[in-house]
C-alpha positions in Angstrom: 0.0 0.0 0.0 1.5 3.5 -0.9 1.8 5.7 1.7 -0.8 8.6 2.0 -0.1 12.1 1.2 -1.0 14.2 4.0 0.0 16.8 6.0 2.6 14.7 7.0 4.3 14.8 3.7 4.7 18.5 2.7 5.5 19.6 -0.6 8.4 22.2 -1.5 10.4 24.9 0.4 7.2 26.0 2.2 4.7 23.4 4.1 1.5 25.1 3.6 -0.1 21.5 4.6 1.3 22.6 8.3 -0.8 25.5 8.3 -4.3 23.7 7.8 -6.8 25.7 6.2 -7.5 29.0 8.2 -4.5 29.6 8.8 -3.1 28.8 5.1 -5.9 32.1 4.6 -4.8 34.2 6.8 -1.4 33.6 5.1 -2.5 34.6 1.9 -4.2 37.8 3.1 -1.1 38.7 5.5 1.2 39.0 2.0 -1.7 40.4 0.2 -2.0 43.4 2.6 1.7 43.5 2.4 2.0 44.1 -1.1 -1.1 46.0 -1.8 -3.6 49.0 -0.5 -7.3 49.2 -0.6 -7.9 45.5 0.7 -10.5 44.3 2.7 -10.0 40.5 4.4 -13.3 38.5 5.1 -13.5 36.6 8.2 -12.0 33.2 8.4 -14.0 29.8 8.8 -17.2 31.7 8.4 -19.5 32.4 4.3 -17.5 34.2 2.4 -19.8 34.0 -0.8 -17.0 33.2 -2.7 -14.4 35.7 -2.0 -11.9 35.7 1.0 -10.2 39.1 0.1 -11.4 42.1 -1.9 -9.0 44.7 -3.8 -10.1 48.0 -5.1 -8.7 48.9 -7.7 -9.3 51.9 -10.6 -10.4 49.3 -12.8 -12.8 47.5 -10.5 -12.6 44.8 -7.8 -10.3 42.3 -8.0 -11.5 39.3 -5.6 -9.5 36.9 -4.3 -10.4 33.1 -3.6 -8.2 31.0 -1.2 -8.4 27.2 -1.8 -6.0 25.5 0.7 -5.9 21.3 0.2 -3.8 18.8 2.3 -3.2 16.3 -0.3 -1.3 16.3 -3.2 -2.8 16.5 -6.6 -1.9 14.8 -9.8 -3.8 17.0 -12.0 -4.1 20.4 -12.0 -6.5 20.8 -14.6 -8.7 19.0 -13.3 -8.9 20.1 -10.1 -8.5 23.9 -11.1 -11.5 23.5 -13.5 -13.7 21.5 -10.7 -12.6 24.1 -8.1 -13.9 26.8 -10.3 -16.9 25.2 -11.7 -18.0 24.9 -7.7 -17.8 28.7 -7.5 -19.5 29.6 -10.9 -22.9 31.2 -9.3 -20.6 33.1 -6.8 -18.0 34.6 -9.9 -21.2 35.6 -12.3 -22.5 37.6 -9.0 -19.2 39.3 -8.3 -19.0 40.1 -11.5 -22.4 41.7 -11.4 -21.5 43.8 -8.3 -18.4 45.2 -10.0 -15.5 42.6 -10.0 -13.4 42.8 -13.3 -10.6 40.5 -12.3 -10.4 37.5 -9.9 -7.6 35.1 -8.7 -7.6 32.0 -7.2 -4.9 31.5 -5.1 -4.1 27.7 -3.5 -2.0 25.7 -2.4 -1.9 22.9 -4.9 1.2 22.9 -6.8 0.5 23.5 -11.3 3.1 21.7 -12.0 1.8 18.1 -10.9 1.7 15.0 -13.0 -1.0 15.0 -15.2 -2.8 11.9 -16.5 -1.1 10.4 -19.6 -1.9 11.5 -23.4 -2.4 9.3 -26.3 1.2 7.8 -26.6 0.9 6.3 -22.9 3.6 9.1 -22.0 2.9 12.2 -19.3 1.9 15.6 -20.4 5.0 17.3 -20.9 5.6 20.8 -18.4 4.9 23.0 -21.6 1.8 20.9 -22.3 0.0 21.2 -18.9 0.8 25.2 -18.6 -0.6 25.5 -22.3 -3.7 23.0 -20.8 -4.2 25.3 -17.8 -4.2 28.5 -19.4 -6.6 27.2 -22.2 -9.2 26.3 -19.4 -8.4 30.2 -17.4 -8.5 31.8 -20.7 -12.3 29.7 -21.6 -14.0 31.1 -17.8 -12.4 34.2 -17.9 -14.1 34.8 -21.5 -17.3 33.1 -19.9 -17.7 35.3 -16.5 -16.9 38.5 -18.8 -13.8 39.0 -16.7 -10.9 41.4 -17.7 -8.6 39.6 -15.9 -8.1 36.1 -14.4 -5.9 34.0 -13.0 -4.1 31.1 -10.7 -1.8 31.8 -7.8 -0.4 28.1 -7.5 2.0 27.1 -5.3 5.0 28.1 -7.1 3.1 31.2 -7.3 2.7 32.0 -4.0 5.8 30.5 -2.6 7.8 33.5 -5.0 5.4 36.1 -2.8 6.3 33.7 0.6 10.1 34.1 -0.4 9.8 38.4 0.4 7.5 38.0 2.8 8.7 40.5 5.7 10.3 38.3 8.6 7.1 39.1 11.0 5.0 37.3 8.6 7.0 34.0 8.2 7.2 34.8 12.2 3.2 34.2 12.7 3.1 31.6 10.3 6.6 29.5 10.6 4.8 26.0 10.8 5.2 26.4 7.1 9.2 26.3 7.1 10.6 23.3 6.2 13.8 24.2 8.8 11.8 25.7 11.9 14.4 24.9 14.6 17.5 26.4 12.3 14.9 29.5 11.2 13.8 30.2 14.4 16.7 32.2 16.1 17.2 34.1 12.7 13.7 34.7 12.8 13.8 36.5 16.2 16.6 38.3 15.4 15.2 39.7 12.3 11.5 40.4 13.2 13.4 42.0 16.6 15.7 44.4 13.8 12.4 44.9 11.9 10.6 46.6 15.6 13.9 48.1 16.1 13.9 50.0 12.5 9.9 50.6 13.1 10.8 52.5 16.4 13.7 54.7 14.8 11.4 55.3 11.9 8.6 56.6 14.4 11.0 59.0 16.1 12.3 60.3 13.3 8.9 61.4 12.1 8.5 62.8 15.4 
């Protein structure tokens, strides 16, 4: 018997399976804050009628949909389309209300094995991004979207990488090293209240 993929068995530099699936959220709206004004975070755990964070923008909203999942998963297609296809109603109303662009952002890496083509042989890497943005490309054009897109896991670990060190404080279940990281940690996110403070008096 193969051994189950769990959170047991993270995936990549960053173990987003550690996090479970609030905090994997709150994650996602930490760096989103960080890198962006004009957002608004929706509770956790609670309806979120299909949107976990909200960005104005001068273009319209741009809503955000967080989809953590413990398990690994062979085929991004398929899961990205059944994913989306589960939030249609939600995306038509956004849309309605004033959304022009929308993201999904998870934690299911796009760059899984995918099921094998005609010859018997695996979708080559080239093949399954071309497959992925195909199926984007055919909602975005159905929801009347400007804009739309998948934060994967690649994705978001390139956001997780410059992440300030109080973020990767709160959420360092994720690291893959946490014993190693956690002294640096300190040390930064103490630096990081440190420059705060001389920044505050200086404005003074």
């Amino acid at each position: 018997m193969a051994p189950p993929t769990s959170a047991q068995t993270p995936q990549g530099p960053y173990w987003y399976e550690n996090l479970g699936e609030h905090d994997f959220q709150r994650l996602c709206a930490a760096i989103i804050v960080h890198k962006f004004d004009k957002v608004r975070c929706y509770p956790v755990g609670q309806k979120d009628g299909g949107r976990d964070i909200k960005r104005k923008t001068a273009g319209g909203d741009l809503v955000y949909q967080v989809k953590w999942s413990k398990n690994a998963v062979k085929d991004p297609v398929g899961w990205l389309t059944k994913a989306v296809e589960g939030e249609r109603a939600k995306i038509k109303r956004h849309v309605a209300n004033g959304a022009t662009r929308y993201i999904l952002v998870t934690s299911v890496a796009g760059t899984s094995a995918m099921a094998k083509d005609d010859t018997g042989r695996g979708a080559g890497t080239i093949d399954k991004v071309d497959k992925v943005d195909e199926v984007i490309e055919a909602f975005r054009v159905e929801f009347g979207l400007q804009e739309m897109e998948c934060w994967w896991r690649e994705d978001l670990d390139a956001h997780v990488v410059n992440a300030p060190a109080n973020i990767l404080w709160r959420f360092q279940k994720m690291l893959a090293a946490r014993r190693p990281c956690a002294s640096f940690l300190r040390q930064a996110r103490q630096n990081s209240l440190s420059t705060g403070s001389l920044s505050s008096s200086a404005k003074r």
